[in-house]
C-alpha positions in Angstrom: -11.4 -47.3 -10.5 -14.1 -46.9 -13.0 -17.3 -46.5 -12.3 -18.3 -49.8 -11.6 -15.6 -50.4 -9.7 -16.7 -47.7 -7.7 -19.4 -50.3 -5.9 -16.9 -52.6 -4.9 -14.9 -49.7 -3.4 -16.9 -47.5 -2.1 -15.7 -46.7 1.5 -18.4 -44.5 3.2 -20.6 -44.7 0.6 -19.2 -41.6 -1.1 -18.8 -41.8 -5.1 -17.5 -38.2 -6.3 -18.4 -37.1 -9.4 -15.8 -35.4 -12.0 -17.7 -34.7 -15.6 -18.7 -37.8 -16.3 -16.7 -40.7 -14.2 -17.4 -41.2 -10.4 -15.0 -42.9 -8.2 -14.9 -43.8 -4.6 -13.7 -40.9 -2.5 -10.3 -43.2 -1.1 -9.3 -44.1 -4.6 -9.8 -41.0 -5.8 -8.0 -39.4 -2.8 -4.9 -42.6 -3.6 -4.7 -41.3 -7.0 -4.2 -37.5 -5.8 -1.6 -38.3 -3.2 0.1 -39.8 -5.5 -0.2 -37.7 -8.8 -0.7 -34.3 -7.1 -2.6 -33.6 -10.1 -6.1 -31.9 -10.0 -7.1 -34.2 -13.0 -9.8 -37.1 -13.8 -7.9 -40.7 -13.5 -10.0 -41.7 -16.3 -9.5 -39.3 -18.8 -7.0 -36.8 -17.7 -9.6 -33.4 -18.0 -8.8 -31.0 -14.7 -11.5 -30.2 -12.5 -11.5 -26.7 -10.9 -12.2 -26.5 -7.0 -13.7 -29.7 -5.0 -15.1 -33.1 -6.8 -18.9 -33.1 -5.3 -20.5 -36.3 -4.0 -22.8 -38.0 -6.3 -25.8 -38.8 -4.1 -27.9 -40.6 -6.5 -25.0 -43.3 -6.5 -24.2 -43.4 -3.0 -27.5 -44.2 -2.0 -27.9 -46.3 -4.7 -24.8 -48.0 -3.4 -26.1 -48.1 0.0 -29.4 -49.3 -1.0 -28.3 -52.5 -3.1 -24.8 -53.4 -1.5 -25.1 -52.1 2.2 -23.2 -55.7 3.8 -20.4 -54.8 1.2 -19.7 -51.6 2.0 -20.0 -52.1 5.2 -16.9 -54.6 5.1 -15.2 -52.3 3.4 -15.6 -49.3 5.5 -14.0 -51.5 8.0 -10.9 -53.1 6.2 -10.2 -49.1 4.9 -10.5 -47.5 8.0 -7.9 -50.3 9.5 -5.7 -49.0 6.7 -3.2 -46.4 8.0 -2.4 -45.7 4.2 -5.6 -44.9 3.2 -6.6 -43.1 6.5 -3.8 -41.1 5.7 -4.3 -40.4 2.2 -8.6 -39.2 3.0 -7.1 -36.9 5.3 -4.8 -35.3 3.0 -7.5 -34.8 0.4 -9.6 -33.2 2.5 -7.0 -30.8 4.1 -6.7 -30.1 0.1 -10.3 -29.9 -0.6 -10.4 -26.9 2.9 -7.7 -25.0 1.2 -9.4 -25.4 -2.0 -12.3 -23.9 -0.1 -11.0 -21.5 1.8 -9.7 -20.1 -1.8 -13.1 -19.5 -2.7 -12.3 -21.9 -5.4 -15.7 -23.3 -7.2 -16.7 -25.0 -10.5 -16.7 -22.6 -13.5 -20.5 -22.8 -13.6 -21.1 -21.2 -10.4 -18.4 -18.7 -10.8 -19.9 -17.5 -13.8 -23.2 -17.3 -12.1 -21.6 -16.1 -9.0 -20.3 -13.3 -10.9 -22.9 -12.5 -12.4 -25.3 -11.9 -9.5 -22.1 -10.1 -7.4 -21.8 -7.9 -10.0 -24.9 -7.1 -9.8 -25.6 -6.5 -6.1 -22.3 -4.3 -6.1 -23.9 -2.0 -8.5 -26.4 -2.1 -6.7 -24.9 -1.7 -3.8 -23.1 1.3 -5.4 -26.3 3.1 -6.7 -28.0 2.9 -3.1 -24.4 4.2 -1.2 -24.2 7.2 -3.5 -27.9 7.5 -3.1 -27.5 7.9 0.9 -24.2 10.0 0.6 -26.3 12.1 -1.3 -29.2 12.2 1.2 -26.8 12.9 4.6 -25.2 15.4 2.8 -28.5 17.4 2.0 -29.5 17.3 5.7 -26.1 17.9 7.1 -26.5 21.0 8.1 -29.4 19.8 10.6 -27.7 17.3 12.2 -24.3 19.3 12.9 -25.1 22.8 13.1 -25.0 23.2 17.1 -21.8 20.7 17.2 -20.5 23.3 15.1 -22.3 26.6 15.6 -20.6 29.0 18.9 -22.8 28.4 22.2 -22.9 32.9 22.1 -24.7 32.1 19.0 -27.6 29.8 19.7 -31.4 31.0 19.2 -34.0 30.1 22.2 -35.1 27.1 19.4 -31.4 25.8 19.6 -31.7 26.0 23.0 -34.5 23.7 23.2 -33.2 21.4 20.6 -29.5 21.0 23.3 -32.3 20.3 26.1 -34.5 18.0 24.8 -31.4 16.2 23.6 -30.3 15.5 27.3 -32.8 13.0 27.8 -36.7 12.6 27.9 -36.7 14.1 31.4 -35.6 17.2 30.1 -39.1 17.6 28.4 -40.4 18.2 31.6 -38.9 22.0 31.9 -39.2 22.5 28.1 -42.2 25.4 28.2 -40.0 27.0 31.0 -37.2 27.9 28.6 -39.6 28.8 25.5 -41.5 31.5 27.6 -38.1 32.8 28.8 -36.5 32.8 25.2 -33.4 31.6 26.2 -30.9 32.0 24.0 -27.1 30.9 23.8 -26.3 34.4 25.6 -28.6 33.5 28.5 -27.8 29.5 28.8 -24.6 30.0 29.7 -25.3 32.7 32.7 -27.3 30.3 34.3 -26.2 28.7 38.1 -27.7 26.1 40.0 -29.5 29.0 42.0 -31.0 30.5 38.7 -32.4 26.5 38.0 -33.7 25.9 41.1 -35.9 29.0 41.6 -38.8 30.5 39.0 -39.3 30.9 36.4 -37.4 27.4 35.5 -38.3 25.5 38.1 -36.1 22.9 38.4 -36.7 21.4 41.7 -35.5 17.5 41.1 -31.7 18.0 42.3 -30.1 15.1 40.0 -32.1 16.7 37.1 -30.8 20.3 38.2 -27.3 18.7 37.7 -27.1 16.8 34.8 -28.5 19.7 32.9 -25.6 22.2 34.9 -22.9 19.1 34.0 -23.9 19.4 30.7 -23.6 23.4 30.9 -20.4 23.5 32.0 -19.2 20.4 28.7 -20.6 23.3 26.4 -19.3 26.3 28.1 -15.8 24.3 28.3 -16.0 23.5 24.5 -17.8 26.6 22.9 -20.1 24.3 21.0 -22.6 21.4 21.5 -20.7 18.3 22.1 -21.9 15.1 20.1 -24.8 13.1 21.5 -25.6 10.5 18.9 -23.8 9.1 15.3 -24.1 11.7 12.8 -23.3 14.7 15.6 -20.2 12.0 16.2 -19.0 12.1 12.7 -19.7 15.4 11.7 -17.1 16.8 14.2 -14.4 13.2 13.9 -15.4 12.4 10.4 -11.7 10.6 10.0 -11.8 9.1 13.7 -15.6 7.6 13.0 -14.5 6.0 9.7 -11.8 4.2 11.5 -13.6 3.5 14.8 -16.1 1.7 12.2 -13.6 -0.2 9.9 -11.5 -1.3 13.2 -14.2 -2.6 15.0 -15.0 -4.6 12.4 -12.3 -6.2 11.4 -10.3 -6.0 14.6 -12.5 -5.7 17.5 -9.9 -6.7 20.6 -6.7 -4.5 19.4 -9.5 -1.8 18.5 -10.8 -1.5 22.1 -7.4 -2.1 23.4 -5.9 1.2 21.6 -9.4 3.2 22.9 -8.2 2.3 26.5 -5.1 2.8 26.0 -5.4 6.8 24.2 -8.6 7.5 24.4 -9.7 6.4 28.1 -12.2 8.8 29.3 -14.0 10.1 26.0 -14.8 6.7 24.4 -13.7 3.9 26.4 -15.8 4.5 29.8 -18.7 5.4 27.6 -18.3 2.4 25.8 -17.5 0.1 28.9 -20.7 1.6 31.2 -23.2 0.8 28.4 -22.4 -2.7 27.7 -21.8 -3.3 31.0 -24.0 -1.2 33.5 -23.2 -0.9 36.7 -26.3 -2.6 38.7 -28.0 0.5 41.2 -30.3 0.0 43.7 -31.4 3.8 43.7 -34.1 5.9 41.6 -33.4 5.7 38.0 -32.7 9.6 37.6 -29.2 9.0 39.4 -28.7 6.7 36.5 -28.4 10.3 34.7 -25.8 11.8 36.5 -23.9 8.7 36.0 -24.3 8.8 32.2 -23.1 12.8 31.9 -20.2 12.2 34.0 -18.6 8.3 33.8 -16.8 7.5 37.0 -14.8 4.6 37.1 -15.5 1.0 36.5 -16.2 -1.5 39.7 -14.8 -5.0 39.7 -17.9 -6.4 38.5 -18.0 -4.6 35.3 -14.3 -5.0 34.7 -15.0 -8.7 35.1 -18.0 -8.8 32.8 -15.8 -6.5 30.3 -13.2 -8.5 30.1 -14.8 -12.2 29.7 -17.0 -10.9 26.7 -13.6 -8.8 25.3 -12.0 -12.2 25.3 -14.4 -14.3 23.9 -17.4 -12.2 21.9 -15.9 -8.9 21.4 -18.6 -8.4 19.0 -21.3 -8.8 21.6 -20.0 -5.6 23.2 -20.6 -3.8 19.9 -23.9 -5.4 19.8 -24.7 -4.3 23.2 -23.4 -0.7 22.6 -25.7 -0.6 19.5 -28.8 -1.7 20.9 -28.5 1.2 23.8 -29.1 3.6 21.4 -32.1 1.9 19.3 -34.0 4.5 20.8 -32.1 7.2 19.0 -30.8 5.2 15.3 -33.6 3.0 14.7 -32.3 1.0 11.3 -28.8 2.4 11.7 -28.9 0.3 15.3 -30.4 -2.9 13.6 -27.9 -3.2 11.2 -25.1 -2.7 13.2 -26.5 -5.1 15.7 -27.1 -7.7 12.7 -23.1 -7.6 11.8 -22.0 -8.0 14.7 -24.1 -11.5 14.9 -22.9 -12.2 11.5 -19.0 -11.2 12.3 -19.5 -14.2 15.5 -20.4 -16.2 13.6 -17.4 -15.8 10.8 -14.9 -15.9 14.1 -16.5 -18.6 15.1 -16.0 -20.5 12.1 -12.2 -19.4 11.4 -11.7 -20.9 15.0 -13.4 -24.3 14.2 -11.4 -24.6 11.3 -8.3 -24.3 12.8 -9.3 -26.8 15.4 -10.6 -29.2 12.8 -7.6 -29.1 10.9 -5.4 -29.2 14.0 -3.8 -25.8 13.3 -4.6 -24.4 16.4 -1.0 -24.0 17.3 -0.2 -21.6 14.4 -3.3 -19.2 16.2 -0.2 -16.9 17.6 1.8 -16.5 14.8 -1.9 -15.5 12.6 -2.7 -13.2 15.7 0.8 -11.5 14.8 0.0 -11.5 11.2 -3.1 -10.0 12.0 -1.7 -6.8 14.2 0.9 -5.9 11.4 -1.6 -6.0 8.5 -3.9 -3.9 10.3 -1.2 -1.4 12.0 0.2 -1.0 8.1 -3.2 0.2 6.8 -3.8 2.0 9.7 -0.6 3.5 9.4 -1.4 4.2 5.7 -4.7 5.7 6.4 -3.3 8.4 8.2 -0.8 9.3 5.9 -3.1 9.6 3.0 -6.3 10.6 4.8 -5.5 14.7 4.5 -5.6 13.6 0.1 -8.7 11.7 0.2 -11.8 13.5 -0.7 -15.0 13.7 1.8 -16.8 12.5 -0.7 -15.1 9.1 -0.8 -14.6 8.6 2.9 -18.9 9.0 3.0 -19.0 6.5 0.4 -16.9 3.9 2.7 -18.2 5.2 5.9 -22.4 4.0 4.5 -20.9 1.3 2.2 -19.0 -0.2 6.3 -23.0 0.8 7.6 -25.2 -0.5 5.5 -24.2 -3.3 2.8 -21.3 -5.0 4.6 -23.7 -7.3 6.6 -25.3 -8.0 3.2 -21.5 -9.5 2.1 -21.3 -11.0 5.6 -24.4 -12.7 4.9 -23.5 -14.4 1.9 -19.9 -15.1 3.3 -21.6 -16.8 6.4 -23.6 -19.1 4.4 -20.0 -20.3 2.2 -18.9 -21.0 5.6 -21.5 -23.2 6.8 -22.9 -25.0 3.8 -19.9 -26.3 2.2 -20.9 -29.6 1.1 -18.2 -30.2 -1.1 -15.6 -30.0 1.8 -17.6 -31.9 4.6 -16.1 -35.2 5.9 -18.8 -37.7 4.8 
């Protein structure tokens, strides 16, 4: 089993190298089975993680003896011991993997550079906290200031956040001054006539729809992210973390408790209901959600089933318009995060684990119940301060770890069947 004998043996042309011996992956797999030891046959030193293939030899042994291994290949693969044997190892060398297990080379390296992007990483989320938190009180000062209370500029800033139509009666409302007072006095007779001039019926009301949301809540109610989580900083901050790490039981609890705020938002912009009509209707239907057709349900549910992350995707990219970056990046991690699923599946199915999905689906709902259950008993102790830092550090950086997680996942040469 030395390393010449490694030509005469070679099944697959494979040699793996441990420090300095190489051996034929089945013997080397033969001597595993039957040690259990994570040690070199020749001179006992333990290796850490996966042996790696030594390409040099194997195409060397390729090259020079190609009839011979040929004949081999076939008299090993008509062994049921040895067939047995290679596929234990491997199974061993996917655990190993799936461990995160690597030489001590790279995890020194490895370490190194991690440790560095998370300070980094930490620098540039206190850095952000620090720049929301200076311009928080532009982003939620209507969400939180009285409606009685608004100035004719506030007024115009709740208009022009109804949509790009709304620009059109923008100079009507400065040269009346309206203020909060006023707004909230106004009918659809007052709209329709001068000096506001609001002759286009569907515009006239989604702008007395949106009155009436304001009247019935005393403030502005949230149109984009940071309105969002200035007024549910604790529901955001889970919405963000569930998604993400549980998309299906996620949207399954918004149905289930939170129907007509989130979920028909959520449903009608993934999956639009198609309308033959002008686009304004398409504005009413936004303001006020009706109910979903059989169409969309159907859509829904396929994509819920199989790319839950597409939806979040889809979501996302509805409002590039609005979040730019914060759109792109979101949009990014939800490729990244279907591409990890997709991986865990193929996996399973590889190693013919499949069965135990169920029982890991289980697993799954009480790990994630317990910390939810945990974040809401210690959320009223936890400073704003820290749940900023998690809500930009969930934002931002995690695609960057999903990045580097995505690439273990595909490249793993030391774990591929040769």
């Amino acid at each position: 089993m030395k390393h010449k004998q490694a030509i005469a043996f070679t099944l697959t042309a494979a040699a793996i190298h441990l420090g300095l011996h190489d051996f034929c992956r089945h013997c080397l797999a033969l001597w595993w089975e039957s040690s259990k030891k994570n040690e070199c046959p020749e001179c006992r030193e333990k290796w850490e993680g996966f042996p790696k293939v030594n390409i040099l030899l194997r195409d060397a042994v390729e090259k020079l003896f190609s009839d011979v291994v040929q004949r081999r290949r076939e008299e090993i693969q008509a062994n049921p011991k040895i067939a047995h044997s290679l596929l234990a190892f491997q199974r061993h060398g996917d655990e190993q993997a799936s461990r995160g297990t690597m030489p001590v080379g790279q995890r020194r390296g490895g370490g190194f550079f991690s440790g560095v992007l998370t300070a980094l990483n930490c620098v540039a989320v206190m850095l952000l906290v620090y720049h929301w938190s200076s311009r928080e009180a532009e982003h939620d000062l209507l969400v939180h200031k009285p409606v009685t209370k608004w100035t004719s500029d506030e007024v115009i800033i709740w208009l022009e956040n109804l949509g790009p139509w709304a620009s059109l009666y923008k100079e009507h409302f400065l040269r009346e001054k309206v203020n909060g007072r006023l707004l909230i006095m106004l009918g659809d007779e007052e709209l329709s006539r001068r000096p506001y001039s609001i002759e286009n019926h569907t515009h006239r009301k989604a702008v007395l729809a949106e009155l009436e949301r304001v009247k019935a809540l005393g403030v502005k109610p949230p149109q984009n992210l940071w309105e969002y989580k200035a007024v549910n900083a604790g529901k955001s901050l889970f919405l963000l973390y569930a998604l993400k790490s549980s998309p299906r039981l996620t949207i399954l609890y918004l149905y289930l408790f939170d129907y007509t705020d989130s979920f028909l938002p959520f449903m009608h912009t993934c999956c639009p209901v198609q309308r033959t009509e002008q686009e304004e209707d398409d504005i009413l239907t936004k303001a006020q959600p009706t109910n979903p057709s059989w169409k969309q349900w159907t859509e829904f549910l396929v994509k819920y089933v199989l790319l839950p992350y597409q939806l979040i995707a889809e979501f996302a990219w509805d409002w590039l318009a609005v979040h730019y970056w914060t759109s792109r990046f979101i949009i990014v991690n939800a490729m990244l995060l279907s591409v990890l699923e997709g991986c865990a599946l193929w996996r399973l199915w590889a190693r013919s684990e499949l069965r135990t999905l169920p029982q890991r689906m289980w697993s799954h709902f009480w790990k994630v119940s317990t910390q939810g259950f945990a974040v809401v008993i210690f959320w009223p102790v936890i400073p704003q301060f820290v749940c900023n830092c998690l809500f930009y550090w969930a934002l931002y950086f995690n695609p960057i770890i999903n990045i580097d997680l995505v690439v273990q996942q595909v490249l793993r040469p030391e774990t591929q069947v040769p």
